[in-house]
N, C-alpha and C positions, 0 to 999 in steps of 0.2 A: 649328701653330707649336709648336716644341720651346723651352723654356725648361731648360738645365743649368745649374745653381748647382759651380761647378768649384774655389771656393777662396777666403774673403775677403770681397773687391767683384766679383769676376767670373766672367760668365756666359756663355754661348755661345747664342746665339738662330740658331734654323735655324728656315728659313721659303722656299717655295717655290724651292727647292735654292740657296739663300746662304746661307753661315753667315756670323754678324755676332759680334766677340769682342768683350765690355765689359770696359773694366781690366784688362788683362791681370797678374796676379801669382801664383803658383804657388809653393807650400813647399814642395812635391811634384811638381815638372814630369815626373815620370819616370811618375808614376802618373797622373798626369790625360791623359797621350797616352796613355800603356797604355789607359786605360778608353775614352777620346775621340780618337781618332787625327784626328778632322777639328778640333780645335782648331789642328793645324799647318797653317799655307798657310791662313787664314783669307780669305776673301773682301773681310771690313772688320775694322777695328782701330775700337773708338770709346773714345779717352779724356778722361777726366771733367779728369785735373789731372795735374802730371809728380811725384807723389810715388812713391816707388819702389813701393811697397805697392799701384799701381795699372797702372802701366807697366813693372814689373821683370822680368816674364817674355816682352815685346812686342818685344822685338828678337832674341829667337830663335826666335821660333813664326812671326812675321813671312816671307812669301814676297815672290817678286819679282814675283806679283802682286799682294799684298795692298794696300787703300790705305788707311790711318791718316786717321780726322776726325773732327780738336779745331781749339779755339784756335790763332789763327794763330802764334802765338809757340812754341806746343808743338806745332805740326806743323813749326815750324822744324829743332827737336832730332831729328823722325826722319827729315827730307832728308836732313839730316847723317850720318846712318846708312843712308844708302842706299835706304829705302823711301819708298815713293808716298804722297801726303799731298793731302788736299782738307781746305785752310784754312781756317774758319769764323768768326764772331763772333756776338754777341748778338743773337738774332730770326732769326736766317738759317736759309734749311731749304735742303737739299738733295736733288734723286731722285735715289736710284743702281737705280733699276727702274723699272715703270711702276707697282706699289703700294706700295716702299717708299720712306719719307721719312724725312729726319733734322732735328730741329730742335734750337739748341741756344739754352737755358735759363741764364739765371743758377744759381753756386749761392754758398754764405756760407761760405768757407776759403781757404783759401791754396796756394800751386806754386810747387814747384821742384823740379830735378833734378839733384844733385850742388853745388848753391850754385847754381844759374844758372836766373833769373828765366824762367817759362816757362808768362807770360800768366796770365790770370785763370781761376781753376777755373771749372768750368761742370757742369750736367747736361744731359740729351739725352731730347726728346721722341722716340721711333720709330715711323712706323705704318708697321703691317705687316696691309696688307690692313684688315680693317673693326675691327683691334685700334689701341690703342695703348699706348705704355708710354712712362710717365715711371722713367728711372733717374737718380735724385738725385746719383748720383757722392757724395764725403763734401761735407755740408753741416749748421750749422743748420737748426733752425724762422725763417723768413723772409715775414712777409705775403704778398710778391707769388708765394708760390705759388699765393693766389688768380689771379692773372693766369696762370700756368702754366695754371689748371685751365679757368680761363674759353674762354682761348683756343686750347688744344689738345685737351682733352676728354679724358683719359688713362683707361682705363680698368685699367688695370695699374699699378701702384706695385711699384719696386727701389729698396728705402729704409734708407739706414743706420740703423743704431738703438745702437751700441755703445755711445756716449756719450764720454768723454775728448777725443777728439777732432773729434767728431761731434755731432749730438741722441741722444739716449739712446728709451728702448720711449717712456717717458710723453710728451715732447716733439713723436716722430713720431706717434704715439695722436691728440694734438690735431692736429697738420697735417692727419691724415687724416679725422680727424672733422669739424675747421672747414673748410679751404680747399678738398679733392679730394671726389667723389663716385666714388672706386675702386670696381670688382667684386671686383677682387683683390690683396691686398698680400703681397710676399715679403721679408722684413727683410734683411739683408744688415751686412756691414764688423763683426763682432761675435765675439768669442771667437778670434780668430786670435792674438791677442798678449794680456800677461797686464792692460792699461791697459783692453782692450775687453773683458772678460769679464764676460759678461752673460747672467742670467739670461731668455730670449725666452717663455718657456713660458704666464707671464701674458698676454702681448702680444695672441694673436686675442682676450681676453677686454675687451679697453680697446679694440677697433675698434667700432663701432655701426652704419657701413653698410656696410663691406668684409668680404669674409674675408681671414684671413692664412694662407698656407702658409709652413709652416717647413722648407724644406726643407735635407736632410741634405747636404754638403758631398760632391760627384762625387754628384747624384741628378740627377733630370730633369723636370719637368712636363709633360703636352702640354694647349693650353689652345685 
């Protein structure tokens, strides 16, 4: 499994020839297909909430086969625009293979797109094969990520950390340390705008049973 941290909150997961885009937002859409041309004509769209900073680059990288799944309310907004959408709610999992699965999570924020109410933010459990990955999409510290961790068993964490908007490093620190038993944490939503500028560098030192990769904006993981 390829993990590319591409910009933001969004990454591009490639796993047994699908690629899966999360959050699609791009300050540089010209450079992240230069470097990543499979980020166009995605296989899956998975969005966390309709703020532009997550779905602002989703309706042009989007193909006519690609199919967007979120919230029912915010897979309404990309009907309307023409693309393929598998609607979701709280607890609900979805296969779109026969090893991968999508569940989608509560998370603590707010949606919309343009003024126009577009359903409850969420995050998304994925397994992909004997992995799984929880991406927080933007949220507070929230108890029932115990229940996230009990009942899906994530060993990966895509976890905002920017804070203004979000939980900040110390906040996520404690999520990861109290509620998850992660192998792996990758911070995310932090230094793109001057409200989330955030120093990450202390952050693998505040985890105590994960490690955290920091990875550098258009780089890659393989895990």
């Amino acid at each position: 499994m390829k993990i590319t941290y591409l910009c933001h909150a969004s990454f591009l997961l490639e796993y047994n020839g699908k690629t899966i885009l999360l959050d699609p937002f791009f300050t540089d859409e010209e450079a992240v297909l230069r470097k990543y041309p499979q980020v166009n004509n995605p296989d899956y769209i998975l969005a966390s909430h309709g703020h532009d900073d997550h779905i602002g680059s989703a309706f042009s990288v989007a193909g006519k086969n690609t199919v967007m799944i979120g919230i029912v309310e915010l897979c309404a907004l990309f009907t309307s625009r023409g693309i393929k959408t598998i609607g979701m709610n709280f607890g609900g999992t979805v296969s779109i293979s026969d090893d991968i699965f999508v569940s989608l999570v509560k998370a603590d924020h707010s949606s919309c797109f343009d003024g126009i109410y577009t359903g409850e933010p969420c995050g998304f459990v994925i397994r992909l094969g004997k992995d799984s990955i929880y991406f927080s999409g933007d949220t507070a510290v929230f108890t029932d990520m115990k229940l996230i961790n009990e009942f899906y068993h994530p060993n990966i964490g895509i976890l905002c950390v920017g804070g203004h908007f979000t939980a900040d490093t110390k906040q996520m620190a404690y999520a990861c340390n109290n509620f998850f038993d992660f192998e792996t944490v990758i911070p995310m939503h932090y230094n793109t705008f001057p409200p989330i500028t955030t120093d990450v560098s202390a952050f693998p030192g505040m985890l105590k049973k994960s490690k955290a990769i920091l990875l550098p904006v258009l780089s890659q993981v393989e895990l």
